[in-house]
N, C-alpha and C positions, 0 to 999 in steps of 0.2 A: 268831607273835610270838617274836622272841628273849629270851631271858632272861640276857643276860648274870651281871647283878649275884646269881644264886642260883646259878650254876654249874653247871647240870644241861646245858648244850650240851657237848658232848665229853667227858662222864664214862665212865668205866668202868662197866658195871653188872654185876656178878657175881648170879647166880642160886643161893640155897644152899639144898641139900637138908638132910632131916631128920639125917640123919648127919654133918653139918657140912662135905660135900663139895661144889665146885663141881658142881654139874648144868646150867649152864649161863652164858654170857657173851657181855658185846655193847657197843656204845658209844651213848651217846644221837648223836644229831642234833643240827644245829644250833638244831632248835628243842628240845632237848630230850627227845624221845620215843625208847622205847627199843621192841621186841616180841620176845617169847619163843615160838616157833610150837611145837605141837602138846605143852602141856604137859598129864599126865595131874593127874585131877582129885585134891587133896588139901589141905588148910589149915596147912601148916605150911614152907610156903617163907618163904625170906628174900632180899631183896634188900640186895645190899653194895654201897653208890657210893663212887666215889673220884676224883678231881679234882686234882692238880697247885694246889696254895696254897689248898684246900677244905678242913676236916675232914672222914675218912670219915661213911659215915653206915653203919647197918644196921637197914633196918625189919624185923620180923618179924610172924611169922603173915599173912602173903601166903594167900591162898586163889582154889584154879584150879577151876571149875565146868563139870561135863560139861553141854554144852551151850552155854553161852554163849562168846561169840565176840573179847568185850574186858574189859576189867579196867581198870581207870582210878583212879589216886588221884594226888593235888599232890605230889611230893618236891619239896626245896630242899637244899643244902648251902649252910654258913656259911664265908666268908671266912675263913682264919685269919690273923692280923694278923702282920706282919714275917716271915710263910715257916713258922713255926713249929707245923705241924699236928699235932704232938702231943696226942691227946685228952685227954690223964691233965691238957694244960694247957688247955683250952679255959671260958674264964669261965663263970662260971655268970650266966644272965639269970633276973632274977625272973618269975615267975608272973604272966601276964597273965589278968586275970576282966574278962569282959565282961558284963554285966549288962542 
């Protein structure tokens, strides 16, 4: 399924190691999905997305386990409204509790 409306199809996905260096780069798919092959086992990667009218994003503490074969978690990037993906401007959305 495509995902247009969160922008994860054709992003940039950078891989960053603990010293704040690219160790690795790739672009999602049209659906989205990105893979990083033969990463040695450690918890402290970070992934950086970036998207053309996206704000970037940067999750961290990523963790690569010997042994296991996939890693999987939901990313999304948000629309930034009029082109202007400056994060310093990006609104703040209230806190959603689900109960």
């Amino acid at each position: 399924m495509r995902d247009e409306k969160h922008g994860v199809d054709r992003a940039t996905v950078k891989l960053m190691c603990v010293d704040g260096r690219v160790c690795g780069e790739t672009n999602t798919d049209a659906n989205g999905f990105f893979i990083f092959f033969n990463l040695r086992p450690r918890d402290d990667y970070a992934i950086r997305l970036t998207r053309q009218a996206f704000y970037p994003l940067e999750v961290t503490d990523y963790e690569s386990r010997a042994g296991f074969d996939v890693t999987y978690a939901p990313i999304s990037l948000e629309h930034c409204p009029r082109g202007n993906c400056d994060p310093k401007l990006r609104p703040k959305h209230p806190l959603v509790v689900c109960e």
